[in-house]
C-alpha positions as CSV (number, residue, x, y, z in Angstrom):
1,X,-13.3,-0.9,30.2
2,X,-14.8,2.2,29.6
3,X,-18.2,2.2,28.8
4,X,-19.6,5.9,29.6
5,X,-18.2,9.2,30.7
6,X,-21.0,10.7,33.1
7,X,-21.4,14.2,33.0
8,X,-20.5,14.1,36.6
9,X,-17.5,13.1,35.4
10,X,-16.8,15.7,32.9
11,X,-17.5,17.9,35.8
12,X,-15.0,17.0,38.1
13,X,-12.6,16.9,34.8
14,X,-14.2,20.5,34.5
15,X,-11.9,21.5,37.5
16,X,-8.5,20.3,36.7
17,X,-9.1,21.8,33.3
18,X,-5.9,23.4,32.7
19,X,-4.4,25.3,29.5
20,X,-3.1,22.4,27.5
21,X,-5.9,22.4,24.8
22,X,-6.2,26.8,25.1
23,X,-5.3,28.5,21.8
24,X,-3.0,31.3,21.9
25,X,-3.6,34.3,21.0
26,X,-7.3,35.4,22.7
27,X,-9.6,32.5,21.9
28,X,-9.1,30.6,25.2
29,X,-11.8,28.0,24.9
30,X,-14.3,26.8,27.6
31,X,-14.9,23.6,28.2
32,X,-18.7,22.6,28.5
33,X,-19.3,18.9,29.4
34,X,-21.7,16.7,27.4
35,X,-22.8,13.1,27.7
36,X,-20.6,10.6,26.4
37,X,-21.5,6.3,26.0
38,X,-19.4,4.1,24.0
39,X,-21.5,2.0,21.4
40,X,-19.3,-0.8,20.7
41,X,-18.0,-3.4,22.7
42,X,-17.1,-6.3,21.0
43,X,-13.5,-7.1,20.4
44,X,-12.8,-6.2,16.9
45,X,-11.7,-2.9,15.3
46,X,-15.0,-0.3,14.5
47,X,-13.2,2.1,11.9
48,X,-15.4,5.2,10.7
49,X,-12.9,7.0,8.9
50,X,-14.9,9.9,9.1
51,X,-17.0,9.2,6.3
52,X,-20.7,10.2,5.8
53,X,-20.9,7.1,8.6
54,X,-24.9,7.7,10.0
55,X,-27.9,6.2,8.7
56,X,-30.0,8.7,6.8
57,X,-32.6,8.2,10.2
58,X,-29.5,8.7,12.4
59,X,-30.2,5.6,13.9
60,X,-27.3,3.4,12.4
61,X,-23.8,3.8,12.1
62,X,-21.7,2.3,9.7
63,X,-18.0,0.9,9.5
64,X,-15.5,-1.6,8.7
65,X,-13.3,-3.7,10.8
66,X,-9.7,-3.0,9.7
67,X,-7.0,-4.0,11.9
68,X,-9.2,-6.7,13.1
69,X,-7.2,-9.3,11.8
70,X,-2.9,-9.1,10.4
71,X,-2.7,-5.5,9.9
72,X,-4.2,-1.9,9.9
73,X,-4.5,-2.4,5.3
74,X,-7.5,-2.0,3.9
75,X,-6.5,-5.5,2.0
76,X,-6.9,-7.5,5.4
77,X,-10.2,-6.0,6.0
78,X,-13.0,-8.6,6.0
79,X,-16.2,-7.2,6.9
80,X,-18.7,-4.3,6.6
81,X,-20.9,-3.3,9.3
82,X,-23.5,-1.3,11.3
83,X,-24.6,-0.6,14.9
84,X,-27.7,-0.1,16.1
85,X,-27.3,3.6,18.5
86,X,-29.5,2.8,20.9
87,X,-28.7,-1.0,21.4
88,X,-25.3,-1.5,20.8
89,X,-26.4,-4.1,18.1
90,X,-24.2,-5.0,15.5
91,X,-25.0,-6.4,12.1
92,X,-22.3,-7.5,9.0
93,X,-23.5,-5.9,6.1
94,X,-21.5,-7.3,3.8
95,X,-18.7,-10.2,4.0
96,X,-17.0,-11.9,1.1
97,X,-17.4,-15.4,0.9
98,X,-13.5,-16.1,0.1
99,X,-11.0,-14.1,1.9
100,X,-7.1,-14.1,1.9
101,X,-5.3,-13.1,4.1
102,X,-1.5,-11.7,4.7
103,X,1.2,-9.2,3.7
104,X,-1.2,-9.9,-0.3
105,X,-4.7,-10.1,0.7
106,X,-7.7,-10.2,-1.1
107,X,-10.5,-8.9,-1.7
108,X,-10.0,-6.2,1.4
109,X,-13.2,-3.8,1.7
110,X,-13.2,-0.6,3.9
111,X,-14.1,2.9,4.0
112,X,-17.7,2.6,3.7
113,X,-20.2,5.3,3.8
114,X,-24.0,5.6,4.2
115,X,-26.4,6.8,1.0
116,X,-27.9,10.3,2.2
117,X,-31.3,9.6,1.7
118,X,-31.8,5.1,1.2
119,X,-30.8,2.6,3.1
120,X,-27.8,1.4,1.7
121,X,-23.7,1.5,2.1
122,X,-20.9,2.4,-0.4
123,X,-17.7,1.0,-0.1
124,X,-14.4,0.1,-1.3
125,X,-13.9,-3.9,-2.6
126,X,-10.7,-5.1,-3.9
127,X,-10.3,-8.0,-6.7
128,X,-12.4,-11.3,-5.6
129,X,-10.4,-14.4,-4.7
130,X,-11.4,-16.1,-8.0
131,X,-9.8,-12.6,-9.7
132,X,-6.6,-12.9,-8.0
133,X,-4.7,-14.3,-11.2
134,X,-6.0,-12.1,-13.1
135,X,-6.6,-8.8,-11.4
136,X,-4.0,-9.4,-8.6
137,X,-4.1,-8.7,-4.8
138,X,-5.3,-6.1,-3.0
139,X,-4.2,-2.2,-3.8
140,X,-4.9,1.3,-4.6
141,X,-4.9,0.8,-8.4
142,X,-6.8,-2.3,-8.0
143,X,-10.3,-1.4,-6.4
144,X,-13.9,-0.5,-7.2
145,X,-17.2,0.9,-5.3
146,X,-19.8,-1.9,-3.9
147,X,-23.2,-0.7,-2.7
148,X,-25.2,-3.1,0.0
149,X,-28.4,-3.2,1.4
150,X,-28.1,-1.4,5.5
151,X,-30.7,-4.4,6.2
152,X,-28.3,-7.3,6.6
153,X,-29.9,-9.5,3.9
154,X,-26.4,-9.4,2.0
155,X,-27.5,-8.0,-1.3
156,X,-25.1,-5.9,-3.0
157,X,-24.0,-4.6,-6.5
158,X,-21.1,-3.2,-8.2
159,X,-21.0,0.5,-8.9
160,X,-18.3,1.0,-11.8
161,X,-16.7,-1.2,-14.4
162,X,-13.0,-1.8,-14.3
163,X,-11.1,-2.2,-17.4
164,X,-7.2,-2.8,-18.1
165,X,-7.6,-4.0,-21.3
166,X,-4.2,-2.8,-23.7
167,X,-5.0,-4.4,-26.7
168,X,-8.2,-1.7,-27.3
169,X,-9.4,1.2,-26.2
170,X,-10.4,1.1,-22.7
171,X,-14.8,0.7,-22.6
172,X,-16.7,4.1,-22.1
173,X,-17.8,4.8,-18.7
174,X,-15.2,2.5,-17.3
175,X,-11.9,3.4,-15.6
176,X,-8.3,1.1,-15.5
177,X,-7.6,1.7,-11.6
178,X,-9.2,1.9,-9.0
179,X,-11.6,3.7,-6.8
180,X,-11.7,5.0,-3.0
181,X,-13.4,7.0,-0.4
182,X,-16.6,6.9,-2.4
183,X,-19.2,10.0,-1.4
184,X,-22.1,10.0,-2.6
185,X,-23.5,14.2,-3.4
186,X,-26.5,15.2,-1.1
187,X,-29.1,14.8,-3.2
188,X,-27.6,10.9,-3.6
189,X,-26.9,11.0,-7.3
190,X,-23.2,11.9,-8.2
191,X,-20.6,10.0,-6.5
192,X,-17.3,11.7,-5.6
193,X,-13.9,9.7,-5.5
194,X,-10.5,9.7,-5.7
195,X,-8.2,7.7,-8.1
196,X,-5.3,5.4,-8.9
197,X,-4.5,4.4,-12.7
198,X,-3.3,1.2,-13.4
199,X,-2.7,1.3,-16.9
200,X,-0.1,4.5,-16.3
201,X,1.9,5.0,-13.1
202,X,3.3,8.1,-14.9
203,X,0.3,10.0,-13.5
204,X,0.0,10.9,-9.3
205,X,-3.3,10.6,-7.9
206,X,-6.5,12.3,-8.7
207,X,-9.6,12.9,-8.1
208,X,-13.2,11.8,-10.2
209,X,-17.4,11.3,-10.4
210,X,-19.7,8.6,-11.3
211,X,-23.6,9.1,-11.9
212,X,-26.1,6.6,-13.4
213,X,-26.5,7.2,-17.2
214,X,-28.3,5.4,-20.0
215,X,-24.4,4.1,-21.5
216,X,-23.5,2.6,-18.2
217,X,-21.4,-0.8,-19.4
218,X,-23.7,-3.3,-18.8
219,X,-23.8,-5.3,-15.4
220,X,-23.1,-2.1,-13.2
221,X,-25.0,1.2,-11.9
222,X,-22.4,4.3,-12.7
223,X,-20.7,5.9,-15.4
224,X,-17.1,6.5,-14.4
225,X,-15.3,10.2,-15.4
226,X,-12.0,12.1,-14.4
227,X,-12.4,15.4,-13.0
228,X,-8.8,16.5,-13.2
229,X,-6.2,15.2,-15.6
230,X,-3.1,16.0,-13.5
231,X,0.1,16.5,-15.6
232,X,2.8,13.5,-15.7
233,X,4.6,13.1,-12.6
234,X,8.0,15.7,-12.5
235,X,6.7,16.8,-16.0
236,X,4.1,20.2,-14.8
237,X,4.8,23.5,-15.8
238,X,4.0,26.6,-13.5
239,X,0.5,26.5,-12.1
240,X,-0.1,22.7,-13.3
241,X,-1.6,20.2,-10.6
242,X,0.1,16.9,-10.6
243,X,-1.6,15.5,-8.3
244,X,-5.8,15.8,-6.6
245,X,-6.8,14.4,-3.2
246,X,-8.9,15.2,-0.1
247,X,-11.6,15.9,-1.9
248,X,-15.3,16.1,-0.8
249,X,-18.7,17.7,-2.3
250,X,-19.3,21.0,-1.8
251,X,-23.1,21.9,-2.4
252,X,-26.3,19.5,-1.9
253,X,-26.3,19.1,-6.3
254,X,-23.0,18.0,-6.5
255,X,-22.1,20.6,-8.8
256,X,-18.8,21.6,-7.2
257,X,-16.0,19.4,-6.1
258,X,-13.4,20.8,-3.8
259,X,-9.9,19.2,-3.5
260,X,-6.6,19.7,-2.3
261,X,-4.1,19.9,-5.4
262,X,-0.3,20.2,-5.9
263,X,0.9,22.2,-8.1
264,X,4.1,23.6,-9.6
265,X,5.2,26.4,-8.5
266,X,5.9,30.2,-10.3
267,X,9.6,29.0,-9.7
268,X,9.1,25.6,-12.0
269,X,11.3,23.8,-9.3
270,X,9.1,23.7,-6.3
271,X,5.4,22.5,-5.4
272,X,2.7,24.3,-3.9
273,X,-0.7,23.0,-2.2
274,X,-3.9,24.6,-2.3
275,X,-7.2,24.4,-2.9
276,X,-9.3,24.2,-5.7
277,X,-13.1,23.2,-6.8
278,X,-14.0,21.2,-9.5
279,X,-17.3,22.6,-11.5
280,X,-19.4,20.3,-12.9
281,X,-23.2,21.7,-14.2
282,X,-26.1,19.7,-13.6
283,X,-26.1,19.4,-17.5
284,X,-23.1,17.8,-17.5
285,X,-22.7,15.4,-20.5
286,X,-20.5,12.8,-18.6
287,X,-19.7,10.5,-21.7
288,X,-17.8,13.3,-23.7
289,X,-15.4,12.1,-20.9
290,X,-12.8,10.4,-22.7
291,X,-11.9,6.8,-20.8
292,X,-8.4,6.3,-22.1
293,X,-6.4,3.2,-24.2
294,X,-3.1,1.6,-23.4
295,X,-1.2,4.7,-24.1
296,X,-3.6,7.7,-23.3
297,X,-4.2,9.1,-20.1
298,X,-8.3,9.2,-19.2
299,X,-9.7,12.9,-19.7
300,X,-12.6,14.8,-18.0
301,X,-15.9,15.6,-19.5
302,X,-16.3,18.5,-22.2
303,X,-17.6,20.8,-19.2
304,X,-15.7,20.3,-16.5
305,X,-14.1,24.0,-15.4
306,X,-11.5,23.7,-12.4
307,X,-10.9,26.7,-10.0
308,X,-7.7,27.6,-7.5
309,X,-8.9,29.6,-4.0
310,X,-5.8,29.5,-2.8
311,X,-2.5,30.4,-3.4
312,X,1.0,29.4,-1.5
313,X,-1.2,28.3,2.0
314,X,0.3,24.8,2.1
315,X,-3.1,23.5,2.1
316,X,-4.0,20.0,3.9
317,X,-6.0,17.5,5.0
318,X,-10.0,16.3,3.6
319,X,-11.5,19.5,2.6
320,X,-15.2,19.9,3.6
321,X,-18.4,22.2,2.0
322,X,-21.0,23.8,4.2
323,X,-24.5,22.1,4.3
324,X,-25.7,25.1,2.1
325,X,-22.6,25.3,-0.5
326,X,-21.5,28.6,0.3
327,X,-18.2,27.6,2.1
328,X,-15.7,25.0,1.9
329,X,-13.4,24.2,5.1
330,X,-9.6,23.2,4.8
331,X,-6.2,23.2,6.7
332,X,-3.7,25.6,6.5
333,X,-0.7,26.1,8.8
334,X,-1.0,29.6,10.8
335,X,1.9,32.3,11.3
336,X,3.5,29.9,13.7
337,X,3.2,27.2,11.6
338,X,0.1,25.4,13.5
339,X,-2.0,23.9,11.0
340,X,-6.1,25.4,11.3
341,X,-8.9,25.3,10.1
342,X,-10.1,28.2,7.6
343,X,-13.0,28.6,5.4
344,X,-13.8,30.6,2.2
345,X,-16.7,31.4,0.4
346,X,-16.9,28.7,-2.3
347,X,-16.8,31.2,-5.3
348,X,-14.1,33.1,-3.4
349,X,-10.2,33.1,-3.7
350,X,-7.4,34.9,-2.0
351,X,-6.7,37.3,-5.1
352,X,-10.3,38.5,-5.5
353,X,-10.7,42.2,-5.1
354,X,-13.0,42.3,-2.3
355,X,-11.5,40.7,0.8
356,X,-14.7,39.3,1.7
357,X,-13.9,36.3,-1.1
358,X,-10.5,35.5,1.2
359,X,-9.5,33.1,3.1
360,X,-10.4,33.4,6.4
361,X,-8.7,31.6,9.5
362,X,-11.5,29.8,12.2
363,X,-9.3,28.0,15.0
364,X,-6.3,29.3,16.3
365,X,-5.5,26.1,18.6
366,X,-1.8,25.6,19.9
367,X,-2.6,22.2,18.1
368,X,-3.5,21.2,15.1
369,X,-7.1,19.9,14.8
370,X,-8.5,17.2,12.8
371,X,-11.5,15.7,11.2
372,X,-13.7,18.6,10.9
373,X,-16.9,18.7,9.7
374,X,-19.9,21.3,9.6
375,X,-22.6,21.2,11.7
376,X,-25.8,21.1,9.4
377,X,-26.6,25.2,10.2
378,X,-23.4,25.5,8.8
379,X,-23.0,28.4,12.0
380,X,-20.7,25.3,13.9
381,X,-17.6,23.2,13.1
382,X,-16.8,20.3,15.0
383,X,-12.8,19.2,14.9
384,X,-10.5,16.9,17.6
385,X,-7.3,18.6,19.4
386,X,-5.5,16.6,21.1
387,X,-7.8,13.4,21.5
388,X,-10.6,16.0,22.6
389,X,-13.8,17.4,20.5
390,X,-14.1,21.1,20.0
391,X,-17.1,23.0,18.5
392,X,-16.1,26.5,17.0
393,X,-18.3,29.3,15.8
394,X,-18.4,30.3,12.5
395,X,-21.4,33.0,12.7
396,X,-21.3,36.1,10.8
397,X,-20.7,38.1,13.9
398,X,-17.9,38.6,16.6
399,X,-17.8,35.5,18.2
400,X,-16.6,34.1,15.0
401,X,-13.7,31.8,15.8
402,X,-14.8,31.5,19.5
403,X,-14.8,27.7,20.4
404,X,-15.6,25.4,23.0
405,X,-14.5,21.9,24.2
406,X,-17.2,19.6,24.4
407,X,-14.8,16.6,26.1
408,X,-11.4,17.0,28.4
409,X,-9.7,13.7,29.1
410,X,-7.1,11.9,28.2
411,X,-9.0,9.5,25.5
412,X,-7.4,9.9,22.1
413,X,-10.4,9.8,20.0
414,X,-10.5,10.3,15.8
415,X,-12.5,10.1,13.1
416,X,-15.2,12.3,13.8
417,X,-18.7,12.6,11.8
418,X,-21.4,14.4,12.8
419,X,-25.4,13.1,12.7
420,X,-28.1,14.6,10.0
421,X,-29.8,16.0,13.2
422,X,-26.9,17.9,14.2
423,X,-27.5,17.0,18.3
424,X,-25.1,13.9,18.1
425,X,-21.5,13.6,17.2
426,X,-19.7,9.9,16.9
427,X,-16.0,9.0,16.9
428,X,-13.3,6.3,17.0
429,X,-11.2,5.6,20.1
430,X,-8.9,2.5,21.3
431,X,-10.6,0.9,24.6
432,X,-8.4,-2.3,25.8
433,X,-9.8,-6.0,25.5
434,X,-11.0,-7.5,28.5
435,X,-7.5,-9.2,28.5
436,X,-5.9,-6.0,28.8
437,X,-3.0,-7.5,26.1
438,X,-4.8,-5.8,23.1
439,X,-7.0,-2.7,22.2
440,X,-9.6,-2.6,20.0
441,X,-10.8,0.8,17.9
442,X,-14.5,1.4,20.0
443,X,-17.5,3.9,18.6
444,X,-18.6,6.8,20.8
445,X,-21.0,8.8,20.7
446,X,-21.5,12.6,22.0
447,X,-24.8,14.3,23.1
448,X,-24.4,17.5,22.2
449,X,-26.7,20.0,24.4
450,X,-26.9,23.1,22.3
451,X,-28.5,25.0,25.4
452,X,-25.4,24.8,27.7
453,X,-23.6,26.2,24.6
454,X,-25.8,29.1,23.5
């Protein structure tokens, strides 16, 4: 089993170094080794999903156990959990008392992420075992967000009501679907989310916001609002989103909303993606939001004001704001058609006049990276390529685009998310049993020495 990569190790890696991770053009990074321990051991699955996964202390990392047990679903999930950094301790934060299990399964909880400033974990929760009649098993349309205490006690509470009632007006502040990838806003009071009606499968996915407010129903914490109505599925006219996703907070008030959105084309026939941000002011009045019936699509609040950056870039992947709100990070294929990472100022877009407001490509990898995510000076963004974590530059200055590989091996690690501290990076990887007849997904983490960089 491998249980730490020694920097004299990632020296003698150092040497065989060759050009498979290099980018072309002339950005031909070096590699710099850094400490490396795995954290988990034990022989179920530790999935970060490249959340907000580390204890506001950076001492704790959350996750949850998918794959553990039938299959990779969400459904088959049964536990939340944390691990101790230093000690390799693990503690279930949450664990329904009635599970099933199988191709339906039920409740199924996953992709949880830390509260930025309490200790305490959000998280998807399907319907309970005693809703299964009722609600039905495990899906996308058929989930809400569950906060629990990070102290192992067990306490927890529901976020948002759900409500698929058709015979009345759906309840204010409650939604007919379900909720995932819960994010809470910097300052921990707005939580970010996308979205899967229920009620109307005539509408793609989307993207919403929850906050406490004096007319949350009764029995939960958060009022529920859309941020985008997207138009019917097939049904959009030129410029029209159908569908929202990869969506993440830009600025520490929660204020803006960036997200990946498709859109119909000039042409009417084809689809575009790009990106856009969602404004929402702090004054926000989230129940003019209109919550929906039986036949009437939920709508956004009075305020809400949606901007497209982009046009025509074939946009992907979880889109990511700077620490300071002043850039958001996204994907976007280059002239060879190698997807990259670019930023752009966050009140920017590619027909602005000045050309300081554009798009501006970062990486230029010969393979695609993944999971980025800023380091907190917002100067750094971390990203994997090929298995392998790189750091690249995103200073005002020339060295902007220069980047550096942190780790050279042949581990194929994901799910990368940096710590508050910004001197640790953690990550996913698959380490075999001690049987050697099944792997389990193991945390990492990376000690990143800023002085061998600078």
């Amino acid at each position: 089993m491998l249980n730490k990569i020694t920097t004299t190790t990632l020296l003698i890696a150092a040497i065989s170094f060759t050009g498979c991770n290099q980018t072309n053009q002339n950005h031909n990074p070096t590699f710099i080794p850094m400490n490396e321990k795995q954290v988990t051991h034990t022989e179920k699955n530790h999935a970060l999903d490249n959340n907000d996964n580390f204890s506001p202390d950076d001492k704790f990392l959350c996750y949850d156990t998918r794959g553990t047990v039938f299959n990779e679903d969400i459904g088959n999930c049964q536990t939340i959990e944390k691990v101790e950094i230093a000690t390799g301790k693990e503690t279930i934060l949450y664990k329904p008392k009635e599970i099933i299990t199988g191709k339906k399964a039920a409740p199924g909880v996953g992709a949880v992420s830390f509260h930025p400033k309490k200790n305490k974990v959000i998280f998807i929760h399907g319907p309970w075992v005693s809703e299964v009649k009722e609600r039905g098993y495990y899906g996308k349309p058929n989930r809400t967000g569950v906060v629990a205490k990070g102290d192992g006690s067990g306490e927890w509470h529901k976020v948002e009501m759900r409500d698929v009632a058709t015979d009345r007006p759906t309840t204010p502040g409650a939604h007919r679907g379900g909720t995932h990838r819960h994010e809470y806003s910097r300052n921990g009071i707005r939580i970010g989310f996308t979205y899967d009606d229920f009620l109307n499968r005539d509408y793609d996915r989307t993207i919403g916001y929850m906050e406490p407010n004096a007319k949350v129903p009764e029995g939960y914490t958060h009022y529920f609002a859309l941020l985008v109505k997207p138009a019917k599925k097939g049904m959009s006219k030129p410029g029209e989103i159908e569908k929202a996703e990869s969506d993440s907070w830009v600025d520490y008030a929660g204020t803006k909303r960036a997200f990946i959105g498709k859109v119909r084309a000039d042409n009417g026939v084809d689809y575009e993606k790009d990106l856009f941000v969602a404004e929402i002011p702090e004054g926000t009045d989230i129940t003019t939001a209109f919550s929906g019936n039986n036949k009437k699509y939920p709508e956004p609040p009075k305020s809400i004001k949606i901007r497209r950056l982009t046009h025509n870039m074939d946009a992907d992947g979880t889109v990511r704001g700077s620490l300071d709100g002043k850039h958001i990070a996204f994907y976007a294929p280059d002239k060879n058609g190698v997807k990259q990472i670019f930023i752009i100022p966050a009140d920017g877009n590619d027909k602005d006049p000045d050309a300081k407001k554009h798009p501006r490509q970062v990486t230029k990898f010969d393979s695609s990276p993944s999971s980025l995510r800023w380091h907190p000076s917002d100067n750094w963004i971390f990203s994997i390529v090929k298995g392998n974590v790189a750091v690249t530059w995103v200073g005002d200055d020339d060295n902007f685009g220069k980047s550096y590989f942190l780790t050279n091996d042949s581990l194929n690690r994901d799910q990368l998310v940096v710590s508050h501290s910004g001197d640790q990076v953690a990550y996913g990887a698959y380490i075999p049993a001690k049987d050697g007849k099944k792997k389990f997904k193991q945390i990492f983490i990376l000690d990143v020495d800023w002085k061998k960089i600078k």
